[in-house]
C-alpha positions in Angstrom: -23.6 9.8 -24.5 -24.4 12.0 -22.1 -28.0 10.6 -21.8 -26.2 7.2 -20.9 -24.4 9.5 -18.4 -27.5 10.7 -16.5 -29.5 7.4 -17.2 -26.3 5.8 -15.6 -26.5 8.3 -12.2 -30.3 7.9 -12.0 -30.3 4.6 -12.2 -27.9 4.0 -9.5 -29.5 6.5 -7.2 -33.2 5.4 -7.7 -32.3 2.9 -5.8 -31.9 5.0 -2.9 -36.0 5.9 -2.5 -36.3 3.5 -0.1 -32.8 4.3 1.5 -34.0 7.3 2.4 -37.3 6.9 3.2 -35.5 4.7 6.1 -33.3 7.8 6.5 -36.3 9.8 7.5 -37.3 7.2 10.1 -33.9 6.8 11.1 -33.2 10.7 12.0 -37.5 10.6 14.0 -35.5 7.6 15.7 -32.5 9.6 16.5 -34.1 12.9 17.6 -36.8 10.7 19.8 -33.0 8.9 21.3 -31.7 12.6 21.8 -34.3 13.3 23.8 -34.1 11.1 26.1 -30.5 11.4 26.9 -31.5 15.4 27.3 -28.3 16.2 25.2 -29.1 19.8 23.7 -26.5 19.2 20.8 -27.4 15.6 19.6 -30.9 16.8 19.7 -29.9 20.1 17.6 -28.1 17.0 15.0 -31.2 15.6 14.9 -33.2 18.2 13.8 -30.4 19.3 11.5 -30.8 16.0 9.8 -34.7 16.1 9.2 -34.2 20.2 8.3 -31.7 18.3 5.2 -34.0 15.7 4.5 -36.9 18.4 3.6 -34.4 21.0 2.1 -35.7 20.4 -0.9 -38.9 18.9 -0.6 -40.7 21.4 1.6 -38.9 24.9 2.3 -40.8 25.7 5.1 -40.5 22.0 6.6 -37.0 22.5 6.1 -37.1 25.5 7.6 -39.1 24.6 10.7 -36.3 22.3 11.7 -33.2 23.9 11.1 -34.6 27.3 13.2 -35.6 24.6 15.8 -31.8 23.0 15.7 -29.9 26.8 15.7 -32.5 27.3 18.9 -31.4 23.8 20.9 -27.8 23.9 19.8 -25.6 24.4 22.7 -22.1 24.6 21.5 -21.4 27.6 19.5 -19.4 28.6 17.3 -19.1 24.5 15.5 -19.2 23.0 12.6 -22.9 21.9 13.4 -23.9 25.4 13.7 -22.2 26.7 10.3 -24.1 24.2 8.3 -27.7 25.1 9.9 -26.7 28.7 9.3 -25.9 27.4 5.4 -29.8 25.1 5.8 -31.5 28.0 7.0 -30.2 30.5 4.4 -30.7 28.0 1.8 -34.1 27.8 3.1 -35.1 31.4 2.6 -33.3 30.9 -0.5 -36.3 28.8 -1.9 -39.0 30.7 0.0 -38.0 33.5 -2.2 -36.8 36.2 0.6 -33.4 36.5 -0.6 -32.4 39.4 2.1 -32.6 36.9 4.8 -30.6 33.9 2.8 -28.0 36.5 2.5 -28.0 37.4 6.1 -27.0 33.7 6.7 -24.9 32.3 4.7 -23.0 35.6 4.7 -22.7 34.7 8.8 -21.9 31.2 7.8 -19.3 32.7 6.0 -17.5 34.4 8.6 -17.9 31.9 10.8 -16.4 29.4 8.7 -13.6 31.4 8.2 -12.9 31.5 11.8 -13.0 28.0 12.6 -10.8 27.2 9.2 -13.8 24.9 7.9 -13.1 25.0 4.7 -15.6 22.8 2.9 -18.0 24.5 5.1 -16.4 28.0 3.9 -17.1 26.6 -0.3 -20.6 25.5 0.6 -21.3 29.7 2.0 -19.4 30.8 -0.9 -21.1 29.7 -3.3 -24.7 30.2 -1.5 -23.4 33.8 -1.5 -23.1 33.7 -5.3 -26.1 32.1 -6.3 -28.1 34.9 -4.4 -25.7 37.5 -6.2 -26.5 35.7 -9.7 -30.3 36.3 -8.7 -29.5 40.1 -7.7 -27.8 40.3 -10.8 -24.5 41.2 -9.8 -22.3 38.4 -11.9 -19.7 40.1 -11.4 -20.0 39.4 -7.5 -21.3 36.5 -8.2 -18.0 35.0 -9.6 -15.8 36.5 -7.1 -17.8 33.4 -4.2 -17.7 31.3 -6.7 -13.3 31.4 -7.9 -13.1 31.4 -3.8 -15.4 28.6 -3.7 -13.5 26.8 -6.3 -9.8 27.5 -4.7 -11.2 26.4 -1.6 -12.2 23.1 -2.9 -9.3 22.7 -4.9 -7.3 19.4 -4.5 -10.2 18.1 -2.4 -12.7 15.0 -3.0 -15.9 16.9 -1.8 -17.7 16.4 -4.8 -21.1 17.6 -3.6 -19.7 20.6 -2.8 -18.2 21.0 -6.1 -20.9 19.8 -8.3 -23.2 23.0 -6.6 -20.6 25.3 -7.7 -19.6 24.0 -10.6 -23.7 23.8 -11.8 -24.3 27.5 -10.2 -21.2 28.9 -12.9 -22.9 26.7 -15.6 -26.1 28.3 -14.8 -24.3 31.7 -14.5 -22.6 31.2 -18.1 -25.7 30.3 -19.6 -27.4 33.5 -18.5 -24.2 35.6 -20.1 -25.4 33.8 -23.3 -22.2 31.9 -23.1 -23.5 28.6 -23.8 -20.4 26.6 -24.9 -18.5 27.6 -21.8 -21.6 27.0 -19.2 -21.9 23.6 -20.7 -18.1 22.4 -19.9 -18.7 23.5 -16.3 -22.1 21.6 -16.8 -20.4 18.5 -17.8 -17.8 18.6 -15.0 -20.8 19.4 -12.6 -22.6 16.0 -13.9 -19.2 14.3 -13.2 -18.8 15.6 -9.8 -22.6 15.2 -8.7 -22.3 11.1 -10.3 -18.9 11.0 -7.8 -20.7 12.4 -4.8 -23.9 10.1 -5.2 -26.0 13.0 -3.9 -29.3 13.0 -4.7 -30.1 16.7 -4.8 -26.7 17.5 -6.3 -27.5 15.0 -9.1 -30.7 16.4 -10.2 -29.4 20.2 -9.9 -26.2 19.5 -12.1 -28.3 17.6 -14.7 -31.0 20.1 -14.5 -28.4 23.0 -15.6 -26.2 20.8 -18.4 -30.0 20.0 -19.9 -30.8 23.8 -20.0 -27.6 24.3 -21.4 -28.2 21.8 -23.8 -31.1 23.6 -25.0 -29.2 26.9 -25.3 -27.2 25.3 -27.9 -30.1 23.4 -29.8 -29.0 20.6 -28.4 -33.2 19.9 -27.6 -33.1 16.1 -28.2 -29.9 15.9 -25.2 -31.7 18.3 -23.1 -34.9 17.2 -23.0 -33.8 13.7 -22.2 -31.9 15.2 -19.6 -35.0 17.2 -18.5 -37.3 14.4 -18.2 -35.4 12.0 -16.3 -34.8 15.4 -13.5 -38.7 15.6 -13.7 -39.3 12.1 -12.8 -36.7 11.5 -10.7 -37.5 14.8 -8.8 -41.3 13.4 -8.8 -40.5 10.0 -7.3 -37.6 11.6 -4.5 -41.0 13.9 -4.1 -38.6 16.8 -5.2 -41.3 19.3 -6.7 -38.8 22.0 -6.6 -36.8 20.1 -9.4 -39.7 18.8 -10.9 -41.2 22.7 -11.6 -37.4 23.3 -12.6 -37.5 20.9 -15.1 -40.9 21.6 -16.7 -39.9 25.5 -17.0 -37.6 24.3 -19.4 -38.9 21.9 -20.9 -41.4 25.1 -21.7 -38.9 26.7 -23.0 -37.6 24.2 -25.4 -41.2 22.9 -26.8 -41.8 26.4 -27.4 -38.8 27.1 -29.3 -40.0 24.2 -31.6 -43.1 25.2 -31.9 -44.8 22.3 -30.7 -47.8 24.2 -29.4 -49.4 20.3 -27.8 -46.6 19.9 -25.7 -46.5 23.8 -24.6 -50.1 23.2 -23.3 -49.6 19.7 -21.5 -46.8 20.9 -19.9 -48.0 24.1 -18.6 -51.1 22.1 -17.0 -48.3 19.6 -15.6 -46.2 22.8 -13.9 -49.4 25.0 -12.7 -50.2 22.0 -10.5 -46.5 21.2 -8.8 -46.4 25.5 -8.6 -49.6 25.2 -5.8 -47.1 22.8 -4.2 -44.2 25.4 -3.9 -43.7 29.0 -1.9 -45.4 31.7 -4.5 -42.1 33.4 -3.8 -39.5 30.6 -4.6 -37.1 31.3 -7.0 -38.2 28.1 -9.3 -41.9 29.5 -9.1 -40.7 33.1 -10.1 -38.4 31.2 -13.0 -41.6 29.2 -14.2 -43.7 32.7 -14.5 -40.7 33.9 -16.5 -41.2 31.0 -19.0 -45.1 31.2 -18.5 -45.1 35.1 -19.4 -42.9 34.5 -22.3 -45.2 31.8 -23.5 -48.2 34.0 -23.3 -46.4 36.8 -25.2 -46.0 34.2 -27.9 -49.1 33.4 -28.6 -50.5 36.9 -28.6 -51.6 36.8 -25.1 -50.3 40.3 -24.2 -52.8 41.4 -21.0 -52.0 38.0 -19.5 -48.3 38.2 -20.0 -48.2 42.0 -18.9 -49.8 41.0 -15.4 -47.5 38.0 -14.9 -44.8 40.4 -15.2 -45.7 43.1 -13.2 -46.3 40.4 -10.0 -42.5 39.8 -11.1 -41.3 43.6 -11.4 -43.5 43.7 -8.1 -40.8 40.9 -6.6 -38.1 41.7 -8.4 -36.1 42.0 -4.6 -36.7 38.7 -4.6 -34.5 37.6 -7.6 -35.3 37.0 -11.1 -33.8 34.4 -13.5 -33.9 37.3 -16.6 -32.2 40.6 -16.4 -34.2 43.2 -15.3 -33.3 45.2 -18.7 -34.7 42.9 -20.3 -38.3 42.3 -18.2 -38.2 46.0 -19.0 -38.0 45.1 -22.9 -40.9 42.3 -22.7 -43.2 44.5 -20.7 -42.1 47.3 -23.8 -43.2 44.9 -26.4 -46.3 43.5 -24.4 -47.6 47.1 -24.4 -46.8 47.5 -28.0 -49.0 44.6 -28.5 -51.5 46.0 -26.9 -51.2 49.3 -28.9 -50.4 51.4 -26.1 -47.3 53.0 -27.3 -46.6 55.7 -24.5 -46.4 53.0 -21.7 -44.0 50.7 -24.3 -41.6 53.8 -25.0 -41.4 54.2 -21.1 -40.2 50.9 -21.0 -38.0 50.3 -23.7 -36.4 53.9 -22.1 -36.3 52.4 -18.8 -34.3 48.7 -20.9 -31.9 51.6 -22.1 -31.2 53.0 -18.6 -30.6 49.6 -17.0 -28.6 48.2 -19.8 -24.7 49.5 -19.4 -22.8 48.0 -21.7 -19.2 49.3 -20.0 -20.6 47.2 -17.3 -21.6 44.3 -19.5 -18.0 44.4 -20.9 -16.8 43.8 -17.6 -18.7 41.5 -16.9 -17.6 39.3 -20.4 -13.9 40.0 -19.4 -14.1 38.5 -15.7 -15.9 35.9 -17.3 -13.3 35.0 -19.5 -10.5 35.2 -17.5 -12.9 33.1 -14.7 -12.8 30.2 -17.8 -8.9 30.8 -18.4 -8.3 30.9 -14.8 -10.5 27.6 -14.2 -9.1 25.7 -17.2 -5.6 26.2 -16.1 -5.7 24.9 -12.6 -7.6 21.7 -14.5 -4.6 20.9 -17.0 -2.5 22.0 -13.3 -4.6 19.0 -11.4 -4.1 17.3 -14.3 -0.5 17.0 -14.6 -0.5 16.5 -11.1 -3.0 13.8 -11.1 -0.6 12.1 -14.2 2.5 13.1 -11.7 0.6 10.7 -9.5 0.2 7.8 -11.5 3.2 8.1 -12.7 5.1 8.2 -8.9 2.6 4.9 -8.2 3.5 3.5 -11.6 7.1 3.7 -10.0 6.0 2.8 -6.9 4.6 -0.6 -8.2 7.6 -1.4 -9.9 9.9 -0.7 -7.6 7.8 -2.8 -5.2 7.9 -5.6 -8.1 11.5 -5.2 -7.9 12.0 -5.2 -4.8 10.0 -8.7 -4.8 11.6 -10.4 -7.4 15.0 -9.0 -5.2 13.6 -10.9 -2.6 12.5 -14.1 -4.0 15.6 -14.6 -6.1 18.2 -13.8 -2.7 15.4 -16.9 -0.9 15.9 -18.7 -3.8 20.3 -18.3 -3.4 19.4 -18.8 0.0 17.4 -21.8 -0.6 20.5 -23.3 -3.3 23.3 -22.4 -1.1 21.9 -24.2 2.0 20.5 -27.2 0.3 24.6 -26.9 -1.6 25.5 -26.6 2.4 23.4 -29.4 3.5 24.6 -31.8 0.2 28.1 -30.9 1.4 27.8 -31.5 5.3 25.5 -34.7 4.1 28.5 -36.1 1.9 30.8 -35.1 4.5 29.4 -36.8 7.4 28.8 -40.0 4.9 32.9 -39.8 4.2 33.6 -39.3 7.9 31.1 -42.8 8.5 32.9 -44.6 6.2 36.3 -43.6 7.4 34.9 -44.4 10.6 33.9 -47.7 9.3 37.2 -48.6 8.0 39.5 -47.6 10.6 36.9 -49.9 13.1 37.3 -52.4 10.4 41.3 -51.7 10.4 41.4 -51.8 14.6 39.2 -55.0 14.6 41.8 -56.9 12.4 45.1 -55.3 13.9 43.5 -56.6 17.6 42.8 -60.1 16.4 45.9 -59.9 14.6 47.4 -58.9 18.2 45.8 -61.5 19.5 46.3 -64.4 16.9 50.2 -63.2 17.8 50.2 -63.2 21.3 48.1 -66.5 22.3 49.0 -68.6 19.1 52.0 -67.7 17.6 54.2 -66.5 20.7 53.1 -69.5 22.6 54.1 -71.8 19.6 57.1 -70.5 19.7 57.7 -70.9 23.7 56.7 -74.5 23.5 59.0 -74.6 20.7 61.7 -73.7 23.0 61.2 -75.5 26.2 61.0 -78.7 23.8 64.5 -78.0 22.6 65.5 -77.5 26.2 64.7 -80.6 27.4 66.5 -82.5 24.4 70.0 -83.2 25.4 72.9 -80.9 24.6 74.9 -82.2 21.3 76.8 -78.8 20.2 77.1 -75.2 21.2 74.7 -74.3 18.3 71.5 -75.6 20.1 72.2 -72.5 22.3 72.4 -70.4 19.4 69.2 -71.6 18.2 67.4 -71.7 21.6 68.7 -67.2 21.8 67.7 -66.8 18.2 64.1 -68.4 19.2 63.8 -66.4 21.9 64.7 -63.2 20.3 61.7 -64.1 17.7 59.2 -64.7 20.6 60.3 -61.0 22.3 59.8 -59.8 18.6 56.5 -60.6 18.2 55.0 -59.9 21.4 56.2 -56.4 20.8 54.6 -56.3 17.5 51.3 -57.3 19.1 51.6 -55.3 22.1 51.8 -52.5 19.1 48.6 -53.8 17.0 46.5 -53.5 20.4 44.7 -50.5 21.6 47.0 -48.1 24.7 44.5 -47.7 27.4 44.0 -44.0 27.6 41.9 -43.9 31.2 45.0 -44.7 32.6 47.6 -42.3 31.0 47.9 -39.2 29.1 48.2 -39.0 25.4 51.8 -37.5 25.8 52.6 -40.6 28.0 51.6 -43.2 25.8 53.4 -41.5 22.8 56.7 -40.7 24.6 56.8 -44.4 26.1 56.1 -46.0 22.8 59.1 -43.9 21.7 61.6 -45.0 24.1 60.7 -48.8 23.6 60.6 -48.3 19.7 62.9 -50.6 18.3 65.4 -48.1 15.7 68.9 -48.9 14.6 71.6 -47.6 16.0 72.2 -45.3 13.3 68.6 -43.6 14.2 68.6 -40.6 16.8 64.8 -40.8 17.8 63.6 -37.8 20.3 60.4 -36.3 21.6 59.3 -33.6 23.5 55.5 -32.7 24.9 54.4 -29.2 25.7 51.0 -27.7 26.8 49.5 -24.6 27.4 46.6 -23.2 29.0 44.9 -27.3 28.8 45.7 -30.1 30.4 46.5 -33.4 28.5 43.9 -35.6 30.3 41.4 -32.9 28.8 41.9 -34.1 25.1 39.2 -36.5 24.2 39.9 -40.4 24.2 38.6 -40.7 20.5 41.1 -38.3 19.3 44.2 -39.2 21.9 43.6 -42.6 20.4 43.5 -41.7 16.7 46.2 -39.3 17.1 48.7 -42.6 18.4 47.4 -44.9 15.8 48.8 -41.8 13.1 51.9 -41.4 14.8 52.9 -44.9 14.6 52.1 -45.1 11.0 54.0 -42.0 10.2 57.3 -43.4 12.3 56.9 -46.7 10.6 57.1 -45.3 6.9 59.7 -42.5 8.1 61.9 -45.3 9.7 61.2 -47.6 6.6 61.1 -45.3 3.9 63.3 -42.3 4.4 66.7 -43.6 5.4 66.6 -40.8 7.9 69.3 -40.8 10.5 67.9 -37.8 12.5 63.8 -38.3 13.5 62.2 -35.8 15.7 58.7 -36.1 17.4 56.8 -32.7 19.3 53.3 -32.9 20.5 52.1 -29.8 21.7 48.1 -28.7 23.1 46.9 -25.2 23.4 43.3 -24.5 24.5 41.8 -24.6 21.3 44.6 -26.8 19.1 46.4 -30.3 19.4 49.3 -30.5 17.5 51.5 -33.2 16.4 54.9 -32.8 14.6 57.4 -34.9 12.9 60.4 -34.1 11.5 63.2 -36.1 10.0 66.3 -35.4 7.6 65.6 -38.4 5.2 64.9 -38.2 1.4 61.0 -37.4 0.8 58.7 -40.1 -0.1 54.8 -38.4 0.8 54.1 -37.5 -2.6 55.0 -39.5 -5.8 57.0 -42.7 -4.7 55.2 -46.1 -4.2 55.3 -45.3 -0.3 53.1 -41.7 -0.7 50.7 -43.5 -2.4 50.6 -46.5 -0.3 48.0 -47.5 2.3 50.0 -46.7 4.8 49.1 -42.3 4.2 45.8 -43.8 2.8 44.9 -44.8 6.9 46.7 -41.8 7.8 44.1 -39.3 5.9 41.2 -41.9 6.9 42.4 -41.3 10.2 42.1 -37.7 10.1 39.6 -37.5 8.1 37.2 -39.2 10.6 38.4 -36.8 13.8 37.9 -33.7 11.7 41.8 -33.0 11.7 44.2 -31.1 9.0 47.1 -33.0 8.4 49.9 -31.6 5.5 53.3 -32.3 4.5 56.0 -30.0 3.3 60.1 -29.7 3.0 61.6 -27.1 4.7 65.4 -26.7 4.8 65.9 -30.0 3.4 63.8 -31.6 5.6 60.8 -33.7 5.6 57.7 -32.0 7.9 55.0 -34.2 8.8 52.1 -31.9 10.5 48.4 -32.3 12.2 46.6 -30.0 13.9 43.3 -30.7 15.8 40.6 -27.8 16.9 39.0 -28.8 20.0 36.7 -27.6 22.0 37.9 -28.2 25.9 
């Protein structure tokens, strides 16, 4: 699984060869731009950019830009000017001088500090412990790297994180605390796959594969191993390349597979001539190569590879010093020279201290306690997290579905709205329709009265007039004829339209109440108020509609409700028309033959078509006829 991992990562970064080979051309293009534009501090970028590109390809390259970017730099103290102190420690670093790579990342350090950087800060941390780890001082060692680690905490830097989290693997490892070097290991893989760095990606697969081996894992960690040599040989890496081939040493060696030992050796000797003779991945592959040697009964050769070691041991050694004291012992032991080997293995003694080895273990251990608590702590938060956007996205699919079902009411109640107003306005254009209908037939009506029958009935009379007198009832006849003719003129002068342009509406309804026709028995009043409006102000359609009611309504009151007592108010406000009438006869609006005539039938067509609320009631033993008008004046 973990092959598939690192297959996976290599895959999807091999891809980048020719990426960067453009990058190289692309930071040559950007220092040639800087220095045209004369700009000390984009120049200084663009030799910090070629330093990075060679950091760990050529050391000295690397460092022959990076020295030349600190020199041109102009702003100080920046950002810029941390990481080329971090590029020119880690330089030295892989030269070998380890005094000098602590000079400068311990003043990246500070300065980081200072200007709050804090990724910046992580990256000199863990510089500072690597260089420890190669002093072996673990013990200082781990106090960069927990900083390192708090310091990244929380963040998405993965680069950053994979280096430390492969420089504790590594660490571990050397403890002989293989199981807990390899969890680091894996989360180093993880990171370095996230960050999609290069170099990170072949350092954090080169330490899980040694780990790998520690365990007897060799089948996972010489897969792992292989695929960092050939990456590292086309990315024309040969640090990582030597790196992995040491260890590959190692592990073809512990299985005795004396073949591979010996093509592999030839393979490293050659990238070695390619590296510093100081670098710390040439002083880890004479490790391995004196080891070897030992092995197979080589002793003179082994003894001189580790007394050029012993002779560089200021530079930084993968193996304890206690025990390169031990090796030399048993080389010399080999060599049956047994005074030299007992100096030796007194000289392991003295170096070993076990109380300092035990406190060592314990920070160690609490490190791995410390480490795996804040993960479950991320961890719960990260779950805390998808659990808050859980709620989030149902919340926001709640709020949704709020939305589209109050549209959807929306949507119902206006189209409910719109079928009303639509069925309205067809009621109010058949009302309309009808009461046209109804005024068409009362005018011809009118007409048919006035021109045909009332002028029938004058030539009726002025034919009797000119007959001779014969009695005293042809004078009868001739008043009774008469009284028929002024009868039905004044039924068609009642049938045809009032002409509103000319008077009021409270004009034409109290002079068709003084000519009205009641019996004697019949007291018949009116009265007209207005307020804040003026009567010529209400609208013709209405004025007209409003008459037309009030003659039906005084035709059924006078027919129907024996009333001796009828009373008739029209009042106008500047918002309401209202017309009242009032009369102490028996009730006949609601169940007789008269309430459901067509006489009310017009009435509520009437009203009906000039939007008006028309209601009757009884109050006080009398019968209240009521309409009421809004209109806008």
């Amino acid at each position: 699984m973990k092959n598939l991992l690192l297959l996976f990562c290599l895959f999807t970064t091999c891809t980048l060869l020719h990426a960067q080979e453009a990058d190289l051309a692309e930071y040559q293009k950007e220092l040639a731009r800087a220095e045209k534009l004369k700009d000390r501090d984009s120049i200084a970028a663009a030799y910090c950019h070629l330093g990075e590109y060679y950091t760990r390809r050529s050391a000295d390259s690397a460092l022959y830009y990076s020295e030349k970017a600190l020199a041109t730099l102009k702003t100080k103290p920046s950002s810029l000017h941390i990481t080329l102190l971090n590029d020119i420690g880690d330089a030295y670093f892989s030269s070998g001088d380890l005094d000098k790579a602590f000079s400068y990342f311990s003043m990246a350090r500070h300065e980081a500090s200072e200007l709050k950087d804090t990724v910046l800060w992580a990256n000199a941390n863990t510089n500072l412990g690597v260089v420890y780890r190669q002093r072996e001082n673990p013990d200082s060692a781990l106090i960069y790297y927990n900083e390192a680690l708090h310091l990244l905490e929380g963040r998405e830097n993965y680069s950053e994180l994979a280096q430390v989290l492969s420089s504790i693997a590594i660490l571990y490892a050397n403890r002989s605390r293989s199981d807990e070097g390899i969890l680091y290991g894996k989360r180093a893989v993880e990171a370095a796959a996230k960050s999609k760095d290069m170099d990170m990606i072949l350092y954090a697969n080169y330490a899980c594969g040694s780990i790998y081996f520690q365990q007897r894992r060799h089948d996972e960690g010489i897969g792992m191993l292989r695929a960092v040599v050939e990456e590292g040989t086309r990315q024309q890496m040969p640090l990582y390349v030597l790196k992995g081939y040491t260890t590959m040493l190692e592990m073809f060696k512990a299985l005795g597979k004396r073949d591979s030992v010996d093509f592999y050796m030839k393979k490293a000797e050659a990238v070695v001539r390619q590296l510093p003779e100081d670098s710390q991945e040439v002083l880890g592959f004479l490790e391995e190569q004196f080891l070897i040697y030992m092995e197979q009964g080589r002793y003179r050769e082994s003894l001189d590879i580790q007394m050029k070691l012993l002779k560089r041991r200021e530079r930084g050694m993968y193996m304890p010093v206690d025990k390169l004291y031990l090796m030399i012992a048993r080389n010399y032991r080999g060599l049956k020279e047994p005074e030299n080997a007992m100096y030796y293995y007194d000289m392991a003694y003295r170096t070993c201290d076990s109380l300092y080895s035990e406190r060592v273990t314990k920070e160690l251990s609490d490190m791995t306690v410390k480490y795996d608590t804040k993960e479950k702590e991320l961890e719960i938060v990260r779950l805390n997290q998808v659990q808050l956007e859980q709620k989030a996205q149902t919340m926001r699919w709640l709020v949704a579905t709020i939305v589209v079902v109050f549209v959807f009411l929306l949507f119902l109640l206006y189209y409910m709205f719109r079928r009303k107003r639509v069925k309205k306005e067809e009621e109010l254009k058949l009302a309309r329709s009808y009461i046209e209908g109804l005024e068409r037939e009362r005018t011809r009506l009118a007409k048919d009265l006035h021109d045909g029958v009332c002028n029938d009935l004058l030539g009726i009379g002025m034919q009797m007039q000119c007959m001779p007198p014969t009695d005293e009832s042809k004078q009868e006849l001739l008043g009774l004829l008469e009284q028929v003719r002024t009868d039905v003129r004044c039924i068609s002068h009642e049938l045809m339209p009032p002409k509103f342009q000319y008077t009021t509406l409270a004009e034409t309804i109290e002079a068709y109440v003084e000519r009205l026709a009641v019996p004697s028995s019949v007291q018949l009043a009116f009265s007209g108020e207005n307020e804040g409006a003026e009567w010529h102000q209400v609208p013709e359609q209405v004025a007209y509609e409003v008459y037309r009611i009030l003659q039906e309504l005084l035709s059924n009151v006078l027919k129907h409700s024996g009333a001796t007592e009828v009373y008739v108010s029209l009042s106008l406000t500047e918002k309401l028309l209202t017309l009242q009438i009032t009369d102490n006869g028996k009730s006949y609006s609601d169940g007789s033959a008269a309430g459901n005539g067509i006489g009310l039938t017009t009435i509520r067509e009437r009203v009906k078509a000039i939007g008006g609320v028309f209601t009757t009631d009884i109050q006080n033993g009398e019968q209240l006829f009521k309409l009421e008008i809004l209109l806008s004046i």
